[in-house]
C-alpha positions in Angstrom: 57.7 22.0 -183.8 56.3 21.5 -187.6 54.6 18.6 -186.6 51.3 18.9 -188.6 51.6 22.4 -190.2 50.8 22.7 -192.9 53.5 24.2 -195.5 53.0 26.3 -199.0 56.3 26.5 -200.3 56.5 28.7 -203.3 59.4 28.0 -205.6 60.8 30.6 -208.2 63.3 30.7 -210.9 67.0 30.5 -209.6 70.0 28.0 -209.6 69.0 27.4 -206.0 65.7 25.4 -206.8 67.6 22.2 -207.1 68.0 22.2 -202.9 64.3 22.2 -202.8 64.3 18.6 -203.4 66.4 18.2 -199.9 64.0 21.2 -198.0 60.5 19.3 -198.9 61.8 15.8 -197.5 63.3 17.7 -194.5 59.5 19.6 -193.8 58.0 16.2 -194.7 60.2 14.3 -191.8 59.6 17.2 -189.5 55.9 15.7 -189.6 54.7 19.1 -191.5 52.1 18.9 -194.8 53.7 20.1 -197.7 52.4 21.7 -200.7 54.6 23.1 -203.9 54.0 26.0 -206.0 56.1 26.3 -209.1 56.8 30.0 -211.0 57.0 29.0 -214.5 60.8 29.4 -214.8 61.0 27.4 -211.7 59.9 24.7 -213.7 63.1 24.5 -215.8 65.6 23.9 -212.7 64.2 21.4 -210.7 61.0 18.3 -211.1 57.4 19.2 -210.9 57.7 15.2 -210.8 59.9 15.1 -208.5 59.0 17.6 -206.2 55.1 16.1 -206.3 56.5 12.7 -205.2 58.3 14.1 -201.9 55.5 16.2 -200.8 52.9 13.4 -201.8 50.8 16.2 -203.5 50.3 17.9 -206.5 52.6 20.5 -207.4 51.3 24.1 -208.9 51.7 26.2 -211.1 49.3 27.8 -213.0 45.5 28.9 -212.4 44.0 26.6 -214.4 45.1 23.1 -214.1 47.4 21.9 -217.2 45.3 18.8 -218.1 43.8 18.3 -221.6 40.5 20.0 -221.6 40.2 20.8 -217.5 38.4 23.7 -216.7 39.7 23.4 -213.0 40.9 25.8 -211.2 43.8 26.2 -208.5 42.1 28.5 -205.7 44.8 30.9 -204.4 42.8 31.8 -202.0 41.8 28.4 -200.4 45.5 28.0 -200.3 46.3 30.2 -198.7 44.2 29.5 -196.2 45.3 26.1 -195.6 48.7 27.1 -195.0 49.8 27.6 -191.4 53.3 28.8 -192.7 54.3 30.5 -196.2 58.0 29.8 -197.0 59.2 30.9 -201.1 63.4 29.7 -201.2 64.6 30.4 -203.1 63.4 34.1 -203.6 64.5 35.5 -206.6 64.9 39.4 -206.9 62.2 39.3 -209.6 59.7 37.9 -207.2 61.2 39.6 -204.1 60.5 42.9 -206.1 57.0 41.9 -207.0 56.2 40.4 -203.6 57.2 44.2 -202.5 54.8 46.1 -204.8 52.2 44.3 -204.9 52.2 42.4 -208.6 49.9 39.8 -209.1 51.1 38.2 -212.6 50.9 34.6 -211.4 49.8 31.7 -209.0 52.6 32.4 -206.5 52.0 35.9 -206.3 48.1 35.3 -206.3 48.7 33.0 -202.9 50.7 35.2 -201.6 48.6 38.0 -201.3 45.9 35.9 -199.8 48.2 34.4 -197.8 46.7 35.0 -194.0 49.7 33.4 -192.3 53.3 34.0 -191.4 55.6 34.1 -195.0 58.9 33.0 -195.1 61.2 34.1 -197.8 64.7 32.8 -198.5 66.8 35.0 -200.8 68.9 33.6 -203.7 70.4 35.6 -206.2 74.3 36.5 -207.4 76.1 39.3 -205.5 75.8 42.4 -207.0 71.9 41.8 -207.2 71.6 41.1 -203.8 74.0 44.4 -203.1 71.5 46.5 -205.6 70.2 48.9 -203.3 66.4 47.7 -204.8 67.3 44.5 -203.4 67.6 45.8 -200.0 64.5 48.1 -200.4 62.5 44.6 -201.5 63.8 43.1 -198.2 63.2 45.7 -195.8 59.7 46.8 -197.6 58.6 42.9 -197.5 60.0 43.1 -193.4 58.3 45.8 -193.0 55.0 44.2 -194.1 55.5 41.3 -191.0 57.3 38.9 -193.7 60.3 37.2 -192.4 63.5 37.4 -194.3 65.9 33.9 -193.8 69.3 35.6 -194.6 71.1 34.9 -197.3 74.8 32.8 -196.8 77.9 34.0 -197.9 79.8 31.5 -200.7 81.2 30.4 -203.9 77.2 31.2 -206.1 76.4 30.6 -209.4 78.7 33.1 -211.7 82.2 32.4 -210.0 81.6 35.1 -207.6 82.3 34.7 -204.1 80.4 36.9 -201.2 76.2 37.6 -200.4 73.2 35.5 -202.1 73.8 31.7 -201.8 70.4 30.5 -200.4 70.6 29.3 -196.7 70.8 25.4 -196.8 67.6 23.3 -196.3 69.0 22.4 -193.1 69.2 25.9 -191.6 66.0 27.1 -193.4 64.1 24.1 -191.4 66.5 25.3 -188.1 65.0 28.9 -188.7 61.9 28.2 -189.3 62.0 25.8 -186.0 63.8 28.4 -184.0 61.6 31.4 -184.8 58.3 29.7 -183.8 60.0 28.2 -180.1 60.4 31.8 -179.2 56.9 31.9 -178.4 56.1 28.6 -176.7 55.9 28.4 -173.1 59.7 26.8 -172.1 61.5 29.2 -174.5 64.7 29.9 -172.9 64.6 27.4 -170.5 66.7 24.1 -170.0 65.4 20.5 -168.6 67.4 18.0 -167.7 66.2 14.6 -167.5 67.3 11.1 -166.6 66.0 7.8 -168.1 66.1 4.5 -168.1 68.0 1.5 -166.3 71.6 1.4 -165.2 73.8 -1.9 -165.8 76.1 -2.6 -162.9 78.8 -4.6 -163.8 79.4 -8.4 -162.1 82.1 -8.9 -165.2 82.5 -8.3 -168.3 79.7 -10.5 -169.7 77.2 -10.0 -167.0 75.6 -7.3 -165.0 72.6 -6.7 -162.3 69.8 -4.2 -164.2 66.0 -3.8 -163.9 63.2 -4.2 -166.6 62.8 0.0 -167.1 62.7 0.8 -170.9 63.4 4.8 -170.6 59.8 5.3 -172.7 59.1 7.6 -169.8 61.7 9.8 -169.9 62.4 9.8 -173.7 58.5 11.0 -174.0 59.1 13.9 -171.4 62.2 15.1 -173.0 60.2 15.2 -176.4 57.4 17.0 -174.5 59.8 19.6 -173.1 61.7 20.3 -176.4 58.0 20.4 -178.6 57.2 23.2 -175.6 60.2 25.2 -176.4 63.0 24.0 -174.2 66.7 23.0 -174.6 67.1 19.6 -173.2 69.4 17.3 -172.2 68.6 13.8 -172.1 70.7 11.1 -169.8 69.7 7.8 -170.6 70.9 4.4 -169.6 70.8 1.3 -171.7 67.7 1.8 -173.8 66.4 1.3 -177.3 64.1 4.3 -177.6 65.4 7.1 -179.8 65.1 11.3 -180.0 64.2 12.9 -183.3 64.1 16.5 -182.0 67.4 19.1 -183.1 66.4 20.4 -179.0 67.5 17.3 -177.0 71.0 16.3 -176.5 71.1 13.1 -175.6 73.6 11.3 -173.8 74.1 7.8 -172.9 75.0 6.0 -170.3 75.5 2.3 -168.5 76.2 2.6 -164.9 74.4 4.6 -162.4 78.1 6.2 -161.7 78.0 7.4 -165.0 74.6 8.4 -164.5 75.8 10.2 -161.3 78.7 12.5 -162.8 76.6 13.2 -166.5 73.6 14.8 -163.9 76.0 17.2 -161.9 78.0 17.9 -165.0 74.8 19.2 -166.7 73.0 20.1 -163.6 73.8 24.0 -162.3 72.6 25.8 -165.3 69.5 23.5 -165.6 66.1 25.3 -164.8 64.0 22.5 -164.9 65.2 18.7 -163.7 63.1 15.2 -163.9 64.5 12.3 -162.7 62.9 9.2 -164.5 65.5 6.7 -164.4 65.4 3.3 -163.0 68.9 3.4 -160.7 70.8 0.5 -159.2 70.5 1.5 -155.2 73.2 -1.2 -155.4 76.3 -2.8 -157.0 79.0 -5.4 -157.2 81.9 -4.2 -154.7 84.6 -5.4 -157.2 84.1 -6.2 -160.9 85.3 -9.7 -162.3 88.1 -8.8 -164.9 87.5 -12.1 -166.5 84.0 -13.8 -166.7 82.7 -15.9 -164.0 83.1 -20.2 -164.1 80.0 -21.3 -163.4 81.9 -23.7 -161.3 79.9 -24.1 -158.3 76.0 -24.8 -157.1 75.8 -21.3 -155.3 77.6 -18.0 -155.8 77.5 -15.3 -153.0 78.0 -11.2 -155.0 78.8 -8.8 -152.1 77.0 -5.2 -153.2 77.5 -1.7 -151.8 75.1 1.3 -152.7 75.0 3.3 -155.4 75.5 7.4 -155.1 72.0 8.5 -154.5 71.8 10.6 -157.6 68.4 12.4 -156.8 69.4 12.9 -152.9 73.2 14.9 -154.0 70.6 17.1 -156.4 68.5 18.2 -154.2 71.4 18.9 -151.5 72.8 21.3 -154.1 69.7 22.9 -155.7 69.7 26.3 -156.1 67.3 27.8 -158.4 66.1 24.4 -160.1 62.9 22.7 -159.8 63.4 19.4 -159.1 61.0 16.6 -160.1 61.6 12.8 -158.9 60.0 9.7 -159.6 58.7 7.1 -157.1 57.9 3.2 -158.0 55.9 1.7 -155.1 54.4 -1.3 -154.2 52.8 -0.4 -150.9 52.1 2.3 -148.4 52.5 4.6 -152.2 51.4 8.0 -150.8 53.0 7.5 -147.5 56.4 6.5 -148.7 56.1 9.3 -151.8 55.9 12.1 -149.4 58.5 10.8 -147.2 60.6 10.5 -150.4 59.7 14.0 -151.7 60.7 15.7 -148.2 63.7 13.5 -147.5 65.4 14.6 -150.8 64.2 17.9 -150.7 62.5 17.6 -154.3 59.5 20.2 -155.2 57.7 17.7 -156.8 57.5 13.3 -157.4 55.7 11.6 -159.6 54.5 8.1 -158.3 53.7 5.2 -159.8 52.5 1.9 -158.4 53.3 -1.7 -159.2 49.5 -2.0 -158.0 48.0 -0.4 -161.0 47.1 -2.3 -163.9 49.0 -0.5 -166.8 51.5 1.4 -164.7 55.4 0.7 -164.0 58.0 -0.7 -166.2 58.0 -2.4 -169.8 54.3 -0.8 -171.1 53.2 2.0 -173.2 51.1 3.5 -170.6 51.5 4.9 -167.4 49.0 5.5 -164.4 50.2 8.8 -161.8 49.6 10.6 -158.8 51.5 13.8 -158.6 52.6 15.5 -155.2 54.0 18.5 -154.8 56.5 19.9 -151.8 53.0 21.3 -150.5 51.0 18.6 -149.6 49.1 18.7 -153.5 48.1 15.2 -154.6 46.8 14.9 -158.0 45.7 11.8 -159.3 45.6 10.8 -162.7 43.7 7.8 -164.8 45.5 5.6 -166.7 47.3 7.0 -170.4 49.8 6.2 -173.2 53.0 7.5 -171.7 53.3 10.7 -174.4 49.8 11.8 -172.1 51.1 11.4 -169.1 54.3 13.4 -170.1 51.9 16.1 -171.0 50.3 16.2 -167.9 53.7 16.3 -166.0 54.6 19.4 -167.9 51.5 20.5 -167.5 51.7 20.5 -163.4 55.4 21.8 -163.6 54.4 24.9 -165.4 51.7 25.9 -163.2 54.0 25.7 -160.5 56.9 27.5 -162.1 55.0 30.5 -163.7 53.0 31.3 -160.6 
C-alpha cells in the first residue's frame, strides 16, 4: 500500500520522538520514500544522525541549511509538493495549536501549509493536556480542515500518569495509515481466497510423490489482491516464496487433503476464489510407517485420487466467483472449456506446456483467459506479478458489471 509514496514526516518536541527511529524503518520497509523534518526541540530527543541514516536522506530543520557559510535554502514549498502523504508523530499540543491557527514560526509549520496532500497527525502529550478543552478544539479545528487525526493510546506516559496521550505505536501508525488509504481501492471489503503451490503425498516418511510447481503464481495474485484492497487468505503447499503484506493470511500446507479442508474451512465467506495450486489428482493408498528397503529391482505404489478440491467448490458456490487454473499440453482451449463448465467455475486461466516461458519453475507466465461465457482472452508472455495484474484485472470487470 506505501509502496513508493513518498513520506514527509514532521517531528516535534515530545518524549515520544524516540519511536520515530522504529516509524521511519517501518515506512522505509513498507517500500515508501521518507523524508524528516525536525522542530528545533525535536532535535534534543532523538538523532538528526540517526534519523538521516534510516530514511537515507537529509534530515530538516531549519530554512537555511546549517552548513558553514551555505546560503541554501530548504524549499517548503517543493516539499510539500513531493510528499504524497504528510504524517507529524508525535504532535505536540504546541504544534497541534499552531497547526490549528495558522502560525508559521518554522520549517515544519512552513511545509505544512504548503502541504497539498493528505496530513497525518499523531498526538503525544501528558493527560491533562490532551483533556484541555484547547486540545480538543486543535483536533477537531485541524479535522475539520480534511487533516487526519491517528488517536492517541491510553497508558503509563511520561509524568507517572496513567490514562489519554501516549502516541500510537509505529506499528499501528503504519496499520492506520495502510488501512485508511485501502478504503478507497477497488477490493476494499472484499476477501480472496487463493490456493498455491504443490501438494506432497506421502509414500513414507522420507519420500513423497509432488510436481515441479513453485506457488510464484499464486503468491503474486494474493499480493496483487491485498495491494488492491482485499483481505486474503493464502493456502499454499510446500513452497519457498514468502508474503510481506499485513492483508494476507497465509497458511501452509503439505497434502492436497490438507489443501482440501483449509479451502472449505475458509471458503463460504470468501467473495473472490483462485485456485492456482498444482494438486496430486493421486496418492499412495496406504503410507509406509517406516521408510521403504530398497530391497528389490521394481516396486509397484497402488494410488487412489485425490478430493477434487476445485470440483467440491464449485458444487457449493453460492455468491463466490470462482476462478481455476488449467495446465495443458494439447487440445488447450478444448479441454479448458470442458474444464470450466464441468466444475461449474466462472472463470480458468490456462496455461500451456507448449509455450515457451509458461508452466511451472519460471518467472514468467503466458495466458489465455476464458470466462463461463464463451470470452477467450489471450495474453503475450509476462513476469508472473503482470500476469497477476491482468487476472485481477479481468475478474473485476466481471464482478463490478
Amino acid at each position: 500500500m506505501l509502496t513508493g509514496k513518498n513520506i514527509l514526516l514532521g517531528i516535534t518536541g515530545g518524549i515520544a520522538a524516540y519511536k520515530t527511529t522504529f516509524l521511519v524503518r517501518l515506512l522505509i520497509k513498507a517500500g515508501a520514500n521518507v523524508k524528516v523534518i525536525l522542530t528545533e526541540s525535536a532535535g534534543d530527543f532523538v538523532s538528526p544522525l540517526t534519523l538521516a541514516t534510516l530514511s537515507k536522506n537529509p534530515v530538516l530543520s531549519s530554512f537555511v541549511s546549517e552548513e558553514a557559510g551555505s546560503t541554501d535554502w530548504n524549499n517548503h514549498v517543493a516539499l510539500g509538493l513531493w510528499a504524497d502523504l504528510m504524517l507529524i508523530a508525535p504532535a505536540t499540543a504546541n504544534t497541534l495549536s499552531k497547526m490549528a491557527n495558522g502560525a508559521c514560526d518554522n520549517l515544519l509549520l512552513a511545509t505544512y501549509l504548503s502541504a497539498k496532500c493528505r496530513v497525518f497527525f499523531a498526538p503525544a502529550m501528558d493527560l491533562d493536556m490532551y483533556k484541555h478543552p484547547s486540545s480538543k478544539t486543535s483536533f477537531e479545528k485541524l479535522k475539520s480542515y480534511d487533516n487526519v487525526m491517528i488517536p492517541a493510546a491510553s497508558g503509563e506516559l511520561a509524568s507517572g500518569l496513567h490514562g489519554e496521550g501516549r502516541m500510537a505505536e509505529p506499528e499501528e501508525i503504519v496499520a492506520f495509515i495502510t488501512d485508511y488509504f485501502s478504503k478507497g481501492l477497488p477490493m476494499s471489503g472484499k476477501k480472496v481466497l487463493i490456493t498455491a503451490g504443490p501438494t506432497y503425498e506421502a509414500i513414507d516418511p522420507v519420500r513423497f510423490i509432488g510436481n515441479h510447481a513453485s506457488g510464484r503464481m499464486g503468491f503474486e495474485l494474493a499480493e496483487v489482491a491485498a495491494n488492491l484492497g482485499a483481505q486474503v487468505v493464502l493456502i499454499s503447499g510446500p513452497s519457498h516464496c514468502t508474503v510481506s503484506h499485513k492483508s494476507i493470511r497465509l497458511e501452509k500446507v503439505v497434502s492436497a487433503d490438507e489443501m482440501y479442508h483449509a479451502a472449505h474451512k475458509n471458503y463460504p465467506d470468501t467473495d473472490i476464489v483462485i485456485c492456482a495450486a498444482a494438486v496430486a489428482d493421486y496418492r499412495p493408498k496406504s503410507v509406509a510407517e517406516q521408510k521403504t528397503k530398497k530391497n528389490d529391482a521394481e516396486i509397484s505404489i497402488a494410488l487412489v485420487k485425490t478430493k477434487d478440491i476445485l470440483l467440491s467448490l464449485g458444487k457449493e458456490k453460492k455468491k463466490q466467483y470462482l476462478v481455476g487454473f488449467a495446465l495443458e499440453t494439447e487440445n488447450e482451449i478444448a479441454n479448458a472449456k470442458a474444464k470450466l463448465k464441468k466444475k461449474h467455475l466462472d472463470a480458468i486461466v490456462l496455461n500451456s506446456l507448449n509455450d515457451t516461458g509458461a508452466g511451472f519453475g519460471t518467472s514468467t507466465n503466458k495466458i489465455t483467459f476464458l470466462d463461463k461465457n464463451s470470452t477467450i482472452i489471450p495474453f503475450e508472455l509476462k513476469n508472473k506479478a503482470e500476469v497477476a495484474q491482468d487476472i485481477f484485472s479481468e475478474i473485476l470487470k466481471r464482478i463490478d458489471a
